[in-house]
GUZAFI-796205 format. One record per residue: x, y, z of N, C-alpha, C, CB in turn; residue number from 1. Coordinates in pm, 1 decimal, always signed. Glycine has a CB too. Example, Ala and Ser with C-alpha at 12.3 -4.5 7.8 and 13.67 -1.06 7.14 Angstrom:
<atoms>
+----------+----------+----------+----------+----------+----------+----------+----------+----------+----------+----------+----------+------+
|      n_x |      n_y |      n_z |     ca_x |     ca_y |     ca_z |      c_x |      c_y |      c_z |     cb_x |     cb_y |     cb_z | vose |
+----------+----------+----------+----------+----------+----------+----------+----------+----------+----------+----------+----------+------+
|  +1319.0 |   -569.0 |   +780.0 |  +1230.0 |   -450.0 |   +780.0 |  +1320.0 |   -330.0 |   +780.0 |  +1130.8 |   -447.3 |   +904.6 |    1 |
|  +1285.0 |   -225.0 |   +708.0 |  +1367.0 |   -106.0 |   +714.0 |  +1290.0 |     +3.0 |   +787.0 |  +1408.4 |    -59.8 |   +572.5 |    2 |
+----------+----------+----------+----------+----------+----------+----------+----------+----------+----------+----------+----------+------+
</atoms>
This chain:
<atoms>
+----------+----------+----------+----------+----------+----------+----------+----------+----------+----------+----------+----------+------+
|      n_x |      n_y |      n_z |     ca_x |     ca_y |     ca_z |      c_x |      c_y |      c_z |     cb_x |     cb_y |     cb_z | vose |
+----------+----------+----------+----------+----------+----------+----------+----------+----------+----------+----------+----------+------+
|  +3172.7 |  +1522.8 |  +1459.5 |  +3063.0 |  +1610.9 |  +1420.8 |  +3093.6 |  +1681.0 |  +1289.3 |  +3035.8 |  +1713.9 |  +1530.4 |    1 |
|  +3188.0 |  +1705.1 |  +1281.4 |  +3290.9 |  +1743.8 |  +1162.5 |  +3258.3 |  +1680.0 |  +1003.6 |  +3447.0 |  +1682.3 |  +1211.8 |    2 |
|  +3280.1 |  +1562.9 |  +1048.4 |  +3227.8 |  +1469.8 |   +914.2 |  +3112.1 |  +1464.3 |   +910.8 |  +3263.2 |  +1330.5 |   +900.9 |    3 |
|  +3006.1 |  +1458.9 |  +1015.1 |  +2849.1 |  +1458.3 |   +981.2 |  +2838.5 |  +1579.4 |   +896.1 |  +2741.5 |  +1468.2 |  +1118.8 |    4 |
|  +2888.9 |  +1708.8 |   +891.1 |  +2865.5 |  +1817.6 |   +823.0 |  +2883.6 |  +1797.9 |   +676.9 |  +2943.0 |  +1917.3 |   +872.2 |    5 |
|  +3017.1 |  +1687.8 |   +649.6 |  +3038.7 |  +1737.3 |   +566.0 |  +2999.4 |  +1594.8 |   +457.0 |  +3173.0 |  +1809.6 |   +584.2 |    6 |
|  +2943.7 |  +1494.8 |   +498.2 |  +2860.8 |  +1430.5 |   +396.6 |  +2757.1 |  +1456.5 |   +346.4 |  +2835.7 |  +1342.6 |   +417.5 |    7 |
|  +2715.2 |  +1382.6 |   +204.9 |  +2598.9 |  +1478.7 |   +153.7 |  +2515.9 |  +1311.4 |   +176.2 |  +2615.0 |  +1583.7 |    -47.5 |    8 |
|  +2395.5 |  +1330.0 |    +76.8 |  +2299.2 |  +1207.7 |    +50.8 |  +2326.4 |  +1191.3 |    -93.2 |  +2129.8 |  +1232.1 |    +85.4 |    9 |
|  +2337.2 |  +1075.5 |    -91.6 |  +2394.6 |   +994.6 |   -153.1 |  +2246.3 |   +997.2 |   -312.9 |  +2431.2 |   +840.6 |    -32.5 |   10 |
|  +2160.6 |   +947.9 |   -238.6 |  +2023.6 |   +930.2 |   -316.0 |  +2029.9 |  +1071.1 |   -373.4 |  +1873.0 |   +892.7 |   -217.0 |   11 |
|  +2044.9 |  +1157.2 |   -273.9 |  +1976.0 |  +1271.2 |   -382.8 |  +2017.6 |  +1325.2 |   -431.6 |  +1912.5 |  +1352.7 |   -368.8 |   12 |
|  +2151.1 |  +1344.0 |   -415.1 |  +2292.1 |  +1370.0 |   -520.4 |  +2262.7 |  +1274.7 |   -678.2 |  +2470.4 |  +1288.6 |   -421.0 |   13 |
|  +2181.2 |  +1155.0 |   -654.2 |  +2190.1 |  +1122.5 |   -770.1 |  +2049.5 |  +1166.1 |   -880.2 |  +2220.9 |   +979.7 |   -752.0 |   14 |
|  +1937.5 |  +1123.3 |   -752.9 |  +1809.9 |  +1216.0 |   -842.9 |  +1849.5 |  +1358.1 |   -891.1 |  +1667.5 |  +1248.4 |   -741.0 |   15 |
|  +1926.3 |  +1436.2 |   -848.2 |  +1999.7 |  +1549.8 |   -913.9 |  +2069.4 |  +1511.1 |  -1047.5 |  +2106.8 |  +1604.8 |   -816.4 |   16 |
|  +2138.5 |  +1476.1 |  -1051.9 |  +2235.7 |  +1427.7 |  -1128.5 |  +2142.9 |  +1354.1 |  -1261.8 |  +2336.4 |  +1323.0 |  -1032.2 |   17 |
|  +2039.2 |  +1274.6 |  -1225.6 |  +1980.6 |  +1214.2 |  -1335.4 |  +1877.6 |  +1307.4 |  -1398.2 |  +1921.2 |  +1085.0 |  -1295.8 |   18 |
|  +1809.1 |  +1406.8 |  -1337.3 |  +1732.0 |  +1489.3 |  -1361.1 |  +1595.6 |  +1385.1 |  -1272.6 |  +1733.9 |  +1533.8 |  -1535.0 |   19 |
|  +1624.9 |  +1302.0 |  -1212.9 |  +1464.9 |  +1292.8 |  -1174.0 |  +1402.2 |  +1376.8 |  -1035.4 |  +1434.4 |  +1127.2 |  -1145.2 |   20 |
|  +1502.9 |  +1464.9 |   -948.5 |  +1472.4 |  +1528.2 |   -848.5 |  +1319.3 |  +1583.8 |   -890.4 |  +1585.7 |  +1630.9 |   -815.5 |   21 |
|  +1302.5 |  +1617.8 |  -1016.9 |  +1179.1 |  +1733.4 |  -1080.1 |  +1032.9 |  +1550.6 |  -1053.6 |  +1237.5 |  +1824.9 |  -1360.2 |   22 |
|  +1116.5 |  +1489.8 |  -1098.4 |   +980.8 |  +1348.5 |  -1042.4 |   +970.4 |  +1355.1 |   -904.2 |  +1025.4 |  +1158.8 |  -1071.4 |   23 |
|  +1051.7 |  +1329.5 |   -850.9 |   +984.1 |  +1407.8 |   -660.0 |   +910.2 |  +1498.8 |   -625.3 |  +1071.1 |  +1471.5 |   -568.2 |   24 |
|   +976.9 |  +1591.2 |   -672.6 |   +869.7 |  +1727.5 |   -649.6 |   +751.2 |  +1743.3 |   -677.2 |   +896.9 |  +1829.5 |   -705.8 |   25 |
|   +760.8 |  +1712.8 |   -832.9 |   +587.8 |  +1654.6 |   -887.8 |   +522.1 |  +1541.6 |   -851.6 |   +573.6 |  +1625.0 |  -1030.1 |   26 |
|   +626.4 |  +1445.5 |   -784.2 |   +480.4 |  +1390.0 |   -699.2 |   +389.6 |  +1440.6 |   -548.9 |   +520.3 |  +1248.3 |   -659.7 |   27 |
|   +536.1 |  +1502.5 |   -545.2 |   +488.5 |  +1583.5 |   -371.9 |   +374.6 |  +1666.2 |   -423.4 |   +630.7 |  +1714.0 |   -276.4 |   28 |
|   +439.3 |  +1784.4 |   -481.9 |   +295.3 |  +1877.6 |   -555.5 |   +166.3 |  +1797.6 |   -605.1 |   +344.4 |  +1960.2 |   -707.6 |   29 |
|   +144.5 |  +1716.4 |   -629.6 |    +77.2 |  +1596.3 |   -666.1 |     -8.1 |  +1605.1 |   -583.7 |   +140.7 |  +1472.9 |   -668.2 |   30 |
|    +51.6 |  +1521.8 |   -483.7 |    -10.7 |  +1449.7 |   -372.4 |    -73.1 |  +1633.5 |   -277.2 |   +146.9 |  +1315.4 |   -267.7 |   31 |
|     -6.7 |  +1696.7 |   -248.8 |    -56.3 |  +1809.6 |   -157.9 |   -172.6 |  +1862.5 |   -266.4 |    +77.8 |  +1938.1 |   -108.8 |   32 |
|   -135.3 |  +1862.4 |   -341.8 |   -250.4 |  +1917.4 |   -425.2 |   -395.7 |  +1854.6 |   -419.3 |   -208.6 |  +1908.0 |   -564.4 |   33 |
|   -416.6 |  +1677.7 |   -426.8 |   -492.8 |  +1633.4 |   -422.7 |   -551.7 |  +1645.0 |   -316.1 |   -476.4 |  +1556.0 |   -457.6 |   34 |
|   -507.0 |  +1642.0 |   -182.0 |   -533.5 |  +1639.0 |    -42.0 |   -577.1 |  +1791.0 |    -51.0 |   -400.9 |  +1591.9 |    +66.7 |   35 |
|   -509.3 |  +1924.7 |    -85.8 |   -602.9 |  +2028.0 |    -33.7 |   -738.2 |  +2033.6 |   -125.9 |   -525.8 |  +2174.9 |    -32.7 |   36 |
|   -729.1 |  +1971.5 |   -246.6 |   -859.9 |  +1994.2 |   -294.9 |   -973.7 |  +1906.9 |   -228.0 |   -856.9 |  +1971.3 |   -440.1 |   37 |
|   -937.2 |  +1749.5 |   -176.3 |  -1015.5 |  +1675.8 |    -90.8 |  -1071.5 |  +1779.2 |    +16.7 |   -932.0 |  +1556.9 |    -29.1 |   38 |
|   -970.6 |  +1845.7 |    +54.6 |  -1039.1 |  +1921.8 |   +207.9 |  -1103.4 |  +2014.4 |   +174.4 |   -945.6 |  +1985.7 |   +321.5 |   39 |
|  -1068.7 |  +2095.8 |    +84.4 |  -1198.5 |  +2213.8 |     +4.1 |  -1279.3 |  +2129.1 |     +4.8 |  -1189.5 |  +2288.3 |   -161.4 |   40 |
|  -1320.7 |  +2043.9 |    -59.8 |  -1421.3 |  +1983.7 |   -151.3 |  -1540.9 |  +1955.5 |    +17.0 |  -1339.7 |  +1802.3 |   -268.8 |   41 |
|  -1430.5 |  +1854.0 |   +108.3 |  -1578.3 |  +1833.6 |   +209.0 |  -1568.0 |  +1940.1 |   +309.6 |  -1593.3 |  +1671.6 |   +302.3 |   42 |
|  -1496.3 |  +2055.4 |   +321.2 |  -1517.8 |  +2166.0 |   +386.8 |  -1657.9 |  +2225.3 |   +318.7 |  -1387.7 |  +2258.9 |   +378.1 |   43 |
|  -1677.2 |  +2215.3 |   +180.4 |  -1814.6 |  +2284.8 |   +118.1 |  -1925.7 |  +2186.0 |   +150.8 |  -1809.8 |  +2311.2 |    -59.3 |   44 |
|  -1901.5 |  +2062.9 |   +115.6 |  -1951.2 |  +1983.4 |   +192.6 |  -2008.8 |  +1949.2 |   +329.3 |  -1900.4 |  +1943.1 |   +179.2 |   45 |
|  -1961.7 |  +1986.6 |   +428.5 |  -2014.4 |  +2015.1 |   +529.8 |  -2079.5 |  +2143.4 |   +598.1 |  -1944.8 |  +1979.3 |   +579.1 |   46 |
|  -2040.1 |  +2216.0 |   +513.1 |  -2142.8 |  +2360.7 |   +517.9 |  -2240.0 |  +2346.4 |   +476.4 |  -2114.0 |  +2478.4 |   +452.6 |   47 |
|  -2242.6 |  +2259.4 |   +341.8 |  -2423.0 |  +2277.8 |   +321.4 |  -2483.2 |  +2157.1 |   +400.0 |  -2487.0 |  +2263.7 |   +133.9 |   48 |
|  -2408.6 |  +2058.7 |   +438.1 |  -2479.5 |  +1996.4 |   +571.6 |  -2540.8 |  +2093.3 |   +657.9 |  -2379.8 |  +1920.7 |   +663.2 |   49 |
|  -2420.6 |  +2204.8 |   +729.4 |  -2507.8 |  +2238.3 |   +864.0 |  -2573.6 |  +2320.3 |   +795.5 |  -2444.0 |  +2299.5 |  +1006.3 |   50 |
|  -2607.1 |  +2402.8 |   +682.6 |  -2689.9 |  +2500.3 |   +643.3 |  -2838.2 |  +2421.4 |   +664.4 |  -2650.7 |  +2554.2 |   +487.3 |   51 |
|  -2829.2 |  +2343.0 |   +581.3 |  -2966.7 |  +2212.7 |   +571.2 |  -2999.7 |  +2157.1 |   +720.4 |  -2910.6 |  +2047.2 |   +465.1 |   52 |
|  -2919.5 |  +2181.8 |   +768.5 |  -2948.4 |  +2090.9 |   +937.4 |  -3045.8 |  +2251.3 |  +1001.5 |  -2720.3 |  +2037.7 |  +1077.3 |   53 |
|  -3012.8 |  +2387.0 |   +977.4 |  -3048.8 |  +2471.1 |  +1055.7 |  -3223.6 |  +2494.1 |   +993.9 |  -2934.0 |  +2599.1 |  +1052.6 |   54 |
+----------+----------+----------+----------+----------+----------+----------+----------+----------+----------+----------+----------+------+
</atoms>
């Protein structure tokens, strides 16, 4: 259990190391970004559905 503690990751020791860790992140931020604006977008979207339905 000892040694599980004390290895690291291998991969991301190196995206560190190269500077591309900051390309991960910005794709994550990316991607969450696109998805909460999708869900704003048909959350307004479906309000003026039920507004128009009443």
């Amino acid at each position: 259990m000892n040694t599980f503690l004390q290895t690291s990751v291998e991969m991301a020791d190196a995206f560190r190391e190269d500077g591309k860790i900051w390309v991960v992140v910005g794709v994550i931020a990316l991607v969450f970004l696109v998805l909460a604006g999708y869900l704003l977008w048909m959350d307004r979207r479906l309000s003026a559905l039920e507004k128009s339905k009443k």
